[in-house]
C-alpha positions as CSV (number, residue, x, y, z in Angstrom):
1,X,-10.7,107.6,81.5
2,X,-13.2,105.2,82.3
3,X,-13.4,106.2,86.3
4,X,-14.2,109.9,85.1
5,X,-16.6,108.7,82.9
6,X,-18.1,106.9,85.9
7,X,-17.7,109.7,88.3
8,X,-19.3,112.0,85.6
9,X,-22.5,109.5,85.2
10,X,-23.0,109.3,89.1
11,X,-23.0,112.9,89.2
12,X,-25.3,113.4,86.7
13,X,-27.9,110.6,88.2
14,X,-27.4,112.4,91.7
15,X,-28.8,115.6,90.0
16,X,-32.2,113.9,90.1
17,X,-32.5,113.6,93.5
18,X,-33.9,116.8,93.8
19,X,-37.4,114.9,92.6
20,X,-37.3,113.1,95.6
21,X,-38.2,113.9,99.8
22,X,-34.7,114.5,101.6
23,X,-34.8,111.8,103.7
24,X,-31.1,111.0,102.3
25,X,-28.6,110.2,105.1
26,X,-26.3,113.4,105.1
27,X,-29.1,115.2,103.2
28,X,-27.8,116.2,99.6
29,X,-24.0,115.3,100.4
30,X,-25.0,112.1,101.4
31,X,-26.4,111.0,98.1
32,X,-24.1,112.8,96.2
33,X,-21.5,110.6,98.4
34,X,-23.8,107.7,97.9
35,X,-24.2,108.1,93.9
36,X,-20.8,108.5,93.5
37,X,-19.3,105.6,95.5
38,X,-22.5,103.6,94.1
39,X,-21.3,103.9,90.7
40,X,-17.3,104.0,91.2
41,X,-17.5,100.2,93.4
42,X,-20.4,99.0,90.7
43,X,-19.4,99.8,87.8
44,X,-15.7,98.5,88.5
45,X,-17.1,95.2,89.4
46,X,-19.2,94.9,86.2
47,X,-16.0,95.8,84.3
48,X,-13.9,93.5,86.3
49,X,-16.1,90.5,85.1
50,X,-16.1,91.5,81.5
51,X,-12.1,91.8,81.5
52,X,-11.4,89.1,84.0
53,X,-9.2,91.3,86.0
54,X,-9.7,94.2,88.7
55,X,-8.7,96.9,86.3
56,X,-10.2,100.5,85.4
57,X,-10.3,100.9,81.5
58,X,-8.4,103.5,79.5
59,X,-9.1,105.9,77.1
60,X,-9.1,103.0,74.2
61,X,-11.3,100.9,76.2
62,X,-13.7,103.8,77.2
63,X,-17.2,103.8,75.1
64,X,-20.5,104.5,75.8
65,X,-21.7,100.7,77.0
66,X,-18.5,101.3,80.0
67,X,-20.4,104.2,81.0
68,X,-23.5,102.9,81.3
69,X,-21.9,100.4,83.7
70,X,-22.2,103.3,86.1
71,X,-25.7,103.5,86.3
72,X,-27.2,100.7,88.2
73,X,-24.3,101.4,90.9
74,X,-25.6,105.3,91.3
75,X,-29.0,104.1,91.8
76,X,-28.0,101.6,94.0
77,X,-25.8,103.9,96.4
78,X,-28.7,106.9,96.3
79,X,-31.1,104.0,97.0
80,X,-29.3,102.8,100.1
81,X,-28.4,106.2,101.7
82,X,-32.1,106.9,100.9
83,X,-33.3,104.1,103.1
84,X,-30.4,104.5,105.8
85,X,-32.0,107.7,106.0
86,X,-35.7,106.7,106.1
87,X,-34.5,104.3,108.6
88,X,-33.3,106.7,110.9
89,X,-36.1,109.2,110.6
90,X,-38.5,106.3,111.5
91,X,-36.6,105.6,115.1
92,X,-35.8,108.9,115.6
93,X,-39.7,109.8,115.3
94,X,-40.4,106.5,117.2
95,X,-37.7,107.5,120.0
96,X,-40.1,111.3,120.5
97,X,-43.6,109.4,120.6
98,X,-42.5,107.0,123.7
């Protein structure tokens, strides 16, 4: 329960991209990929510490404070395929000017 909870949270972060320039690697699908890897790898890790064990928490364990774990790691993942991106536009527009 809790990795659908997560999954659920990075999608609904991702929606927000739209704000922002595309100048995601993969365009859209790559911070929609980003988000929700972001916030699956993240948020397990934060709930690894808590519990002392790599484990994904059940339905019992599953309340609102879990799902916020997700955050951070969505807008770390959109963050990263955002500057992969930026990264790339920036040589590839170096690359045509020489």
């Amino acid at each position: 329960m809790g990795m659908l909870a997560w999954v659920m949270m990075g999608l609904a972060i991702w929606h927000f991209t739209i704000f922002l320039p595309d100048r995601f690697w993969g365009g859209i699908v790559g911070a929609f990929v980003g988000s929700l890897l972001g916030a699956i790898v993240i948020a397990t890790l934060i709930y690894s510490i808590k519990v002392s064990g790599l484990q994904i928490p059940g339905k019992k364990e599953t309340d609102i404070a879990v799902v916020l774990y997700a955050v951070p790691g969505a807008l770390i993942g959109i963050a990263a395929v955002y500057l992969e991106g930026a990264r790339r536009e920036a040589q590839s527009a170096r690359r045509q000017v020489v």
